[in-house]
PyMOL CGO cylinders between C-alpha atoms (Angstrom):
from pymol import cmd
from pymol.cgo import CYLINDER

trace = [
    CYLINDER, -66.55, 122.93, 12.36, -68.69, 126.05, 13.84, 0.3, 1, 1, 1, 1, 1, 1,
    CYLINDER, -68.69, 126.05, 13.84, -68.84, 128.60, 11.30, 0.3, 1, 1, 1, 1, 1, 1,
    CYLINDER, -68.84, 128.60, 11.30, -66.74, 131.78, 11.41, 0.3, 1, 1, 1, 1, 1, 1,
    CYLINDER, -66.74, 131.78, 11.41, -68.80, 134.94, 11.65, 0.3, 1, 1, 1, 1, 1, 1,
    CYLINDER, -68.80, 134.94, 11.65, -67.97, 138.79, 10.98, 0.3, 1, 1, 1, 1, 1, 1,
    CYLINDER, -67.97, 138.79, 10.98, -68.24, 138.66, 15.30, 0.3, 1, 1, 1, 1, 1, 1,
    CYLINDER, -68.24, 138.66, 15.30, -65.70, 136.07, 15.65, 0.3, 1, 1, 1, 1, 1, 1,
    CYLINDER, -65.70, 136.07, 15.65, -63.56, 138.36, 13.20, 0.3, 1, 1, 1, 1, 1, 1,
    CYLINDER, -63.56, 138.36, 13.20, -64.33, 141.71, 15.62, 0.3, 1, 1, 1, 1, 1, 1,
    CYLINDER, -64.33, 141.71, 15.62, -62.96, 139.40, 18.16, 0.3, 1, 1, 1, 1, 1, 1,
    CYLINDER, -62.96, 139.40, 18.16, -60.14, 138.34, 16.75, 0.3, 1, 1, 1, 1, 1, 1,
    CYLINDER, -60.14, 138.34, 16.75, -58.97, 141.48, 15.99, 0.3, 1, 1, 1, 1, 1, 1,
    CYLINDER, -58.97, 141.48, 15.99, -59.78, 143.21, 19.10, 0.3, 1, 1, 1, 1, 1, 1,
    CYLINDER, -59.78, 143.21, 19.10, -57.88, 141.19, 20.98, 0.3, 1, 1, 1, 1, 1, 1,
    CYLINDER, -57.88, 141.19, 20.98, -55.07, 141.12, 18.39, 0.3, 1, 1, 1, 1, 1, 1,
    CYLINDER, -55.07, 141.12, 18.39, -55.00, 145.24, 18.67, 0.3, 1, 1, 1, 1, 1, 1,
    CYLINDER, -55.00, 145.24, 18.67, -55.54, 144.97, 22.50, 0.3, 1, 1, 1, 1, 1, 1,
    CYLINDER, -55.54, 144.97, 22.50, -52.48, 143.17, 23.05, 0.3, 1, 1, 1, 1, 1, 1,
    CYLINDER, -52.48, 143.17, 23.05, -50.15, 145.27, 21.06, 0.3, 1, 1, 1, 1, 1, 1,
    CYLINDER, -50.15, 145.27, 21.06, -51.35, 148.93, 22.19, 0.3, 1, 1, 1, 1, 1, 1,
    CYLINDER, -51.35, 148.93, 22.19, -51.62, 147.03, 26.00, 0.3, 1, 1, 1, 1, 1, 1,
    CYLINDER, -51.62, 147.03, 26.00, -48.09, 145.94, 25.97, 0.3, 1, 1, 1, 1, 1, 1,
    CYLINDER, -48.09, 145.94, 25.97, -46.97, 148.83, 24.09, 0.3, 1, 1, 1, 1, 1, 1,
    CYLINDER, -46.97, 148.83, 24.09, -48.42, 151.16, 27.01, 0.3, 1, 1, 1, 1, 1, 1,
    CYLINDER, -48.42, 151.16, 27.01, -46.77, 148.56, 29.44, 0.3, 1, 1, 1, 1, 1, 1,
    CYLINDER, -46.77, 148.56, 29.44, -43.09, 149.37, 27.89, 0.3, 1, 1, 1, 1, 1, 1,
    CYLINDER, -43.09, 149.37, 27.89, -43.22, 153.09, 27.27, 0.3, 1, 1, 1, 1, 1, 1,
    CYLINDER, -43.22, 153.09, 27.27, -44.59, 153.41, 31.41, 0.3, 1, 1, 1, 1, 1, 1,
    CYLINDER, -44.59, 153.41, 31.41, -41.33, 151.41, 32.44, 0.3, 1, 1, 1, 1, 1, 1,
    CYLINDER, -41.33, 151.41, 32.44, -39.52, 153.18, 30.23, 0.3, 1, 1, 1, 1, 1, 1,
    CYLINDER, -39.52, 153.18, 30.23, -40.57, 156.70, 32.02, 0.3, 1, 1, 1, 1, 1, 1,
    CYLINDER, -40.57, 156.70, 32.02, -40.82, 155.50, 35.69, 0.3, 1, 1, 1, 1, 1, 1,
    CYLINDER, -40.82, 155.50, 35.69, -36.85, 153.91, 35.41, 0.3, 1, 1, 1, 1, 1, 1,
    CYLINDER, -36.85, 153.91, 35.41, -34.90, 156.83, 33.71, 0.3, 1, 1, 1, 1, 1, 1,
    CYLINDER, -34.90, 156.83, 33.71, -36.06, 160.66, 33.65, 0.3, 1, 1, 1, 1, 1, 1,
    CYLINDER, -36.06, 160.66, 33.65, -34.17, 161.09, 30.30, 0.3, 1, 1, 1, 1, 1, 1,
    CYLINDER, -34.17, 161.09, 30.30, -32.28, 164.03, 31.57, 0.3, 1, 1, 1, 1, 1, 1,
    CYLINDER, -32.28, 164.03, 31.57, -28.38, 164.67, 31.70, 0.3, 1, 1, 1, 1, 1, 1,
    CYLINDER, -28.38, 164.67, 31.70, -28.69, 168.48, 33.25, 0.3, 1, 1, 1, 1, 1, 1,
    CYLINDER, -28.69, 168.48, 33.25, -32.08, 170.58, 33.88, 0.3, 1, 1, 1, 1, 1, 1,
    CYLINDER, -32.08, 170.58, 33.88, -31.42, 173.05, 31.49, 0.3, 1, 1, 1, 1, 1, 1,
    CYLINDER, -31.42, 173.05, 31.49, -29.49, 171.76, 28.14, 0.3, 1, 1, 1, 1, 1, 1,
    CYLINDER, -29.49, 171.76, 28.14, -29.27, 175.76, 26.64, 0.3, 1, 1, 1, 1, 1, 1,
    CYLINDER, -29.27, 175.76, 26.64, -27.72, 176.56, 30.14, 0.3, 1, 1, 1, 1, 1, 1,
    CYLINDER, -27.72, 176.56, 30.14, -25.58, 174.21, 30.48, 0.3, 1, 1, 1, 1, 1, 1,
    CYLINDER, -25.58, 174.21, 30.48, -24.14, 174.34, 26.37, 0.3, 1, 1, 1, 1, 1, 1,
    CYLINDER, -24.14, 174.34, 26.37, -23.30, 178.45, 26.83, 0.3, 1, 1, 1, 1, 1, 1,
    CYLINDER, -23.30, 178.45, 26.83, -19.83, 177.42, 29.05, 0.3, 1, 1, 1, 1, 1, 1,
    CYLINDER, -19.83, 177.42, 29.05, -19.40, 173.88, 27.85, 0.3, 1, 1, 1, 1, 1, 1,
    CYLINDER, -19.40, 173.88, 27.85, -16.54, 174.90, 24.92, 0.3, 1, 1, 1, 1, 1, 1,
    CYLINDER, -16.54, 174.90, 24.92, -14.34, 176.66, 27.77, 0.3, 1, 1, 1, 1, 1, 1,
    CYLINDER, -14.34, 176.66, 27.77, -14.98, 173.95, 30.64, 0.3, 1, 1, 1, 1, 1, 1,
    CYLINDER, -14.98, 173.95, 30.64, -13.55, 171.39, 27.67, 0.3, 1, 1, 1, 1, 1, 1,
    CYLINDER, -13.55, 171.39, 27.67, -10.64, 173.73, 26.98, 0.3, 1, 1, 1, 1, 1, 1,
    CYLINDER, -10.64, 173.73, 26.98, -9.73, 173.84, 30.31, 0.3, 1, 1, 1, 1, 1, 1,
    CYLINDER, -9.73, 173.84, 30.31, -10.09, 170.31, 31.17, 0.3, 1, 1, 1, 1, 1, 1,
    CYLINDER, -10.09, 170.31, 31.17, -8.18, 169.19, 27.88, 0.3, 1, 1, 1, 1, 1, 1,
    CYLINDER, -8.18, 169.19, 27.88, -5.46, 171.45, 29.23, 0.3, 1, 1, 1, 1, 1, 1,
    CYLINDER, -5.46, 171.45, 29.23, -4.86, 169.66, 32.35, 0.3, 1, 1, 1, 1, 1, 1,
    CYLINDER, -4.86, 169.66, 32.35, -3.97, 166.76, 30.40, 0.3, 1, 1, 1, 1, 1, 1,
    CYLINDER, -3.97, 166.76, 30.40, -5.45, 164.15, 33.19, 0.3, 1, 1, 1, 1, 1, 1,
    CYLINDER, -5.45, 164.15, 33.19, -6.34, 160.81, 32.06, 0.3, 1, 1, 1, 1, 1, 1,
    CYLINDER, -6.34, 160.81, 32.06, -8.99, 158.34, 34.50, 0.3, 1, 1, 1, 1, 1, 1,
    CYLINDER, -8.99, 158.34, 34.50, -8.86, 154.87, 34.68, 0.3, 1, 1, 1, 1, 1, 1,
    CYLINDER, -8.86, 154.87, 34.68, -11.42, 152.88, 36.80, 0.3, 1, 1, 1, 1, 1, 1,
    CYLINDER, -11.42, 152.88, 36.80, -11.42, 149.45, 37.98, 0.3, 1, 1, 1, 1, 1, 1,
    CYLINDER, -11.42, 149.45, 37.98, -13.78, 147.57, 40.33, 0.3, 1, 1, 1, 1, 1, 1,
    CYLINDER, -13.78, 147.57, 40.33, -12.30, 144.32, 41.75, 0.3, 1, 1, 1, 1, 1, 1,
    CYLINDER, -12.30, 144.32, 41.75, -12.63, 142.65, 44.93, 0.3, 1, 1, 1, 1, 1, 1,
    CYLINDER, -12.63, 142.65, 44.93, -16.03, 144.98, 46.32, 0.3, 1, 1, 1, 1, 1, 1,
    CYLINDER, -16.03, 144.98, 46.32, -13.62, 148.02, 45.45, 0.3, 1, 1, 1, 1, 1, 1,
    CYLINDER, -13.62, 148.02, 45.45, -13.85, 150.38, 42.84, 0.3, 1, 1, 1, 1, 1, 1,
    CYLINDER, -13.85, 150.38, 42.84, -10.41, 152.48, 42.40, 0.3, 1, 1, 1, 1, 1, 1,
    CYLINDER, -10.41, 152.48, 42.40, -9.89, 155.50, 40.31, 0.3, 1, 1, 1, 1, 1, 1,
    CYLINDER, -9.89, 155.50, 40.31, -6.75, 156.58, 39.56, 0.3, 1, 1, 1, 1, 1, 1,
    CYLINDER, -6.75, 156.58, 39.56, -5.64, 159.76, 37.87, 0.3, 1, 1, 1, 1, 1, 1,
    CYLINDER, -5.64, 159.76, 37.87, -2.61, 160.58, 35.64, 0.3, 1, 1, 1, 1, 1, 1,
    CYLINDER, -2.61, 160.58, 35.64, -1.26, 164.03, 34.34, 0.3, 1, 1, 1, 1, 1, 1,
    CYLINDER, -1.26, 164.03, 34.34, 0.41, 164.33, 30.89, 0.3, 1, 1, 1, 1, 1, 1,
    CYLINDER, 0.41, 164.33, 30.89, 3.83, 162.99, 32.99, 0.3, 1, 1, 1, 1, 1, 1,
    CYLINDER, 3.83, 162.99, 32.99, 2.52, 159.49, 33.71, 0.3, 1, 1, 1, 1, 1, 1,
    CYLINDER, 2.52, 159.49, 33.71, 2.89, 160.74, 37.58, 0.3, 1, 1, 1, 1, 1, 1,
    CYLINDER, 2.89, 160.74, 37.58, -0.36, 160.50, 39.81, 0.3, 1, 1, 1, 1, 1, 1,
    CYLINDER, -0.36, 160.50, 39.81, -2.62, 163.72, 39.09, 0.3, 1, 1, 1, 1, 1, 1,
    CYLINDER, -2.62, 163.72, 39.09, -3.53, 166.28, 42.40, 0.3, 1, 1, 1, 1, 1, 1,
    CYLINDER, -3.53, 166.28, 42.40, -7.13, 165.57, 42.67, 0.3, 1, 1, 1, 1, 1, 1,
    CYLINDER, -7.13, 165.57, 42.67, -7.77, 168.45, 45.22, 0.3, 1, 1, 1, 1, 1, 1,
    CYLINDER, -7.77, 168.45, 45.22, -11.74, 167.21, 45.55, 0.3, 1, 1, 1, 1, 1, 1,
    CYLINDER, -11.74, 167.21, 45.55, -14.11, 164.29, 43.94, 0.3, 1, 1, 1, 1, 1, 1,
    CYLINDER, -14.11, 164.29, 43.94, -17.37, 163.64, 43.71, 0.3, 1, 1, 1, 1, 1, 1,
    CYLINDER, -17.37, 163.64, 43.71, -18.82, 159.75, 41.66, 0.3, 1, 1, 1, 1, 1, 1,
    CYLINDER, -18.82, 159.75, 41.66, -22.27, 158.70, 40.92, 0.3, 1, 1, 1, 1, 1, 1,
    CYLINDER, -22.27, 158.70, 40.92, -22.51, 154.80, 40.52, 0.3, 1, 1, 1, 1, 1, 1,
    CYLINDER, -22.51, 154.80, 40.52, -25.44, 153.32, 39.02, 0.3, 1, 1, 1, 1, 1, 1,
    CYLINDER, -25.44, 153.32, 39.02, -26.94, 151.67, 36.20, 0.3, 1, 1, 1, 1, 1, 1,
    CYLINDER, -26.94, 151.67, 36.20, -26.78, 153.33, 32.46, 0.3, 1, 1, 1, 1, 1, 1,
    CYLINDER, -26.78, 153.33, 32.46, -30.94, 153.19, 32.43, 0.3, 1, 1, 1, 1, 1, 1,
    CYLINDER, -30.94, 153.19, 32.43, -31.71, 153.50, 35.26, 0.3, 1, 1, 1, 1, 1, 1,
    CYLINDER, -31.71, 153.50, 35.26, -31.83, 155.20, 38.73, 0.3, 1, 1, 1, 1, 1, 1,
    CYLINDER, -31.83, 155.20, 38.73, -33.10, 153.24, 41.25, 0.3, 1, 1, 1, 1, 1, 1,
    CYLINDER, -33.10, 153.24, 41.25, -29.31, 151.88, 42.47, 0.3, 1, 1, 1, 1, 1, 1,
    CYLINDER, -29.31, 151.88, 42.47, -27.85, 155.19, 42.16, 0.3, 1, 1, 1, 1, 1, 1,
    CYLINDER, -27.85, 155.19, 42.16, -24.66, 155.49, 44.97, 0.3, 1, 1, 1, 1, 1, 1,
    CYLINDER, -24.66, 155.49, 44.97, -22.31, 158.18, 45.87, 0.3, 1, 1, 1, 1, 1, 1,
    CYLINDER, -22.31, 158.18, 45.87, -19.59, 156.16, 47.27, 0.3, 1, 1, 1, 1, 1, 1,
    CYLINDER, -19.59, 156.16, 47.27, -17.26, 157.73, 49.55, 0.3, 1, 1, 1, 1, 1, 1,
    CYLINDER, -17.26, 157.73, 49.55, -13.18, 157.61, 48.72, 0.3, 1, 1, 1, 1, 1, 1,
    CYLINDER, -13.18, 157.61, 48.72, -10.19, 157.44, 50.13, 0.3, 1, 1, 1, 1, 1, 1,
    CYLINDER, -10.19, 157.44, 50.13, -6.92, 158.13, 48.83, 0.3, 1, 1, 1, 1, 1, 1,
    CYLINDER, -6.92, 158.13, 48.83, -4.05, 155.54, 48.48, 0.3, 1, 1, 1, 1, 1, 1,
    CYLINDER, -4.05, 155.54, 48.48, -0.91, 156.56, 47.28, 0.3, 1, 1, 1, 1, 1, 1,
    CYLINDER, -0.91, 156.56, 47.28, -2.57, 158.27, 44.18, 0.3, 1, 1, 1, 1, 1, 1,
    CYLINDER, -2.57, 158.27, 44.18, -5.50, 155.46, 43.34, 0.3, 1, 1, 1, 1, 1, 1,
    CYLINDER, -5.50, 155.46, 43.34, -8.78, 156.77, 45.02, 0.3, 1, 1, 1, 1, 1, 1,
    CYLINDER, -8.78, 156.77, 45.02, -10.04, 153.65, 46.87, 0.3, 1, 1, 1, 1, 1, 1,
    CYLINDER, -10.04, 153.65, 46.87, -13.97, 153.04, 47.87, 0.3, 1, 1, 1, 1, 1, 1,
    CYLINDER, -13.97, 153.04, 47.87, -15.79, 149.82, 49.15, 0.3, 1, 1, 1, 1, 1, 1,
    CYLINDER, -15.79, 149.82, 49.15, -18.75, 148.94, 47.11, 0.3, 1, 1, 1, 1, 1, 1,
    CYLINDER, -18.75, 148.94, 47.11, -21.02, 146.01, 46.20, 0.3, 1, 1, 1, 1, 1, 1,
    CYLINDER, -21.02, 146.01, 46.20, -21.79, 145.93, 42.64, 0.3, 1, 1, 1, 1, 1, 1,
    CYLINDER, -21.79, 145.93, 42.64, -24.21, 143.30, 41.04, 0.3, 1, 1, 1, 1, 1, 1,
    CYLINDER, -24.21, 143.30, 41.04, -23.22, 141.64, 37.49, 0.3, 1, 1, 1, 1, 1, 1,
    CYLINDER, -23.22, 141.64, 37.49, -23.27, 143.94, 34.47, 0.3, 1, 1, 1, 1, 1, 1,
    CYLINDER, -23.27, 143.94, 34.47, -22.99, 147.46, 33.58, 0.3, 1, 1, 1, 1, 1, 1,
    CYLINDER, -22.99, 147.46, 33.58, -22.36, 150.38, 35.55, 0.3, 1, 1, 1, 1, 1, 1,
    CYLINDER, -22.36, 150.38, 35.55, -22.18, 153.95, 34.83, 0.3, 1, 1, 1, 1, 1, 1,
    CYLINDER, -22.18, 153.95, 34.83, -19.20, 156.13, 36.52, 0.3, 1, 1, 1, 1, 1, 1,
    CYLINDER, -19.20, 156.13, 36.52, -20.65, 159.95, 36.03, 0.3, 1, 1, 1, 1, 1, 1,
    CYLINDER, -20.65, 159.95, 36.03, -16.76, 161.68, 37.72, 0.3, 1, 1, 1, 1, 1, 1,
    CYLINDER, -16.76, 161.68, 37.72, -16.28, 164.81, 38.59, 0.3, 1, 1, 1, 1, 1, 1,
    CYLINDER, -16.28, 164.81, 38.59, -13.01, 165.73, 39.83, 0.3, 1, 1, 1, 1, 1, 1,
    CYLINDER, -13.01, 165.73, 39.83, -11.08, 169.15, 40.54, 0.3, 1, 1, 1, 1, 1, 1,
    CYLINDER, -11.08, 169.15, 40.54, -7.90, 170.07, 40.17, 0.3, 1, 1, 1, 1, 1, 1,
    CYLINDER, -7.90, 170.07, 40.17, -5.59, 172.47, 43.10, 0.3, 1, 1, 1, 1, 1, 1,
    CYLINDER, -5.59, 172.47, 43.10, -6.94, 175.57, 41.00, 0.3, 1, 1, 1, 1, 1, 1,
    CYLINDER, -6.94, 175.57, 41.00, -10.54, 174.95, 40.45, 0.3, 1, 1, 1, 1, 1, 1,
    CYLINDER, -10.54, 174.95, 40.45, -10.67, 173.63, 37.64, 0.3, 1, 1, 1, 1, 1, 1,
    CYLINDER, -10.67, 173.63, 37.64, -12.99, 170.63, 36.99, 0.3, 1, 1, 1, 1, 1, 1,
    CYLINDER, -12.99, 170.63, 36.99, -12.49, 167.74, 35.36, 0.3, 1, 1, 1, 1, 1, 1,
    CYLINDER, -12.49, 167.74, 35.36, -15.27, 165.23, 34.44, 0.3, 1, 1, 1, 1, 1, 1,
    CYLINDER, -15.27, 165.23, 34.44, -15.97, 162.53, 32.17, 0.3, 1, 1, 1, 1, 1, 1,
    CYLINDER, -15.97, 162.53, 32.17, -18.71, 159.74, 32.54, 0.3, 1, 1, 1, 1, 1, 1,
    CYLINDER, -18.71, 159.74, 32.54, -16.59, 155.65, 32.68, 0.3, 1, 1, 1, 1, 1, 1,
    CYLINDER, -16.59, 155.65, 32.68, -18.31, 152.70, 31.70, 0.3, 1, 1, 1, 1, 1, 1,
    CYLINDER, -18.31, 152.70, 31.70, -17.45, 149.47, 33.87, 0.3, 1, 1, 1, 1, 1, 1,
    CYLINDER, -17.45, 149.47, 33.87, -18.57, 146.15, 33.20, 0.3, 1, 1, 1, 1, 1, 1,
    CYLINDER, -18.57, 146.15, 33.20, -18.71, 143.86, 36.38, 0.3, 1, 1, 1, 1, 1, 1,
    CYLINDER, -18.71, 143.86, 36.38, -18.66, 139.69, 35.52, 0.3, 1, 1, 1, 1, 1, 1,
    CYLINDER, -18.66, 139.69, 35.52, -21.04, 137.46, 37.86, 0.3, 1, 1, 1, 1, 1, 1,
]
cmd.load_cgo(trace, "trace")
């Protein structure tokens, strides 16, 4: 058995070290190149009207639901009557919670109150980031999580 020197040692734990800080340096450059980390450009900007956009979106009383079935995501929105809500214009990013390389706007059509789009989803989650508005302006948006099966 060869005998096991103070260079072996260095060795040992320069590779040992090399592997962690490489693969550590591996997983924080993924982590930056698949999601910027930002919501809005400007988080002070965007907080100084958030409590009235909330008041006024509260007060339309609209609730979302979302299903994808089929290669068809439908959205359908319902006032505080149970009745189908007047969505007057929409706007839905599609993609992946972490990431934004599969990113979509799909486009909509309406169907006797459900909002109806073709779209090929892969297996797992997806991110709905709506943003709706209502006959007098007022916006409504909320972010839906949807899981698809495989």
């Amino acid at each position: 058995m060869a005998e096991f020197t103070g260079r072996k040692m260095l060795a040992v734990t320069v590779a040992f070290f090399g592997v962690i800080v490489t693969v550590n340096g591996v997983m924080a450059w993924k982590a930056i190149s698949t999601f910027p980390g930002l919501e809005v450009k400007n988080g002070y900007v965007a907080s100084q009207t958030w409590d009235a956009e909330m008041a006024a979106q509260k007060a339309l009383g609209w609730t979302l639901s979302a299903r994808y079935d089929a290669g068809a995501l439908e959205l359908a929105f319902t006032g505080r009557d149970g009745r189908p809500a007047s969505v007057a214009g929409l706007s839905v990013l599609v993609g992946r919670p972490a990431a934004t390389t599969e990113d979509v706007y799909p486009v909509f059509a309406q169907e006797g109150g459900v909002f109806r789009a073709p779209l090929a989803l892969g297996p797992g989650k997806w991110m709905l980031r709506v943003e709706a508005e209502a006959p007098d302006g007022t916006r409504f948006r909320q972010r839906h999580d949807v899981l698809v099966r495989g």
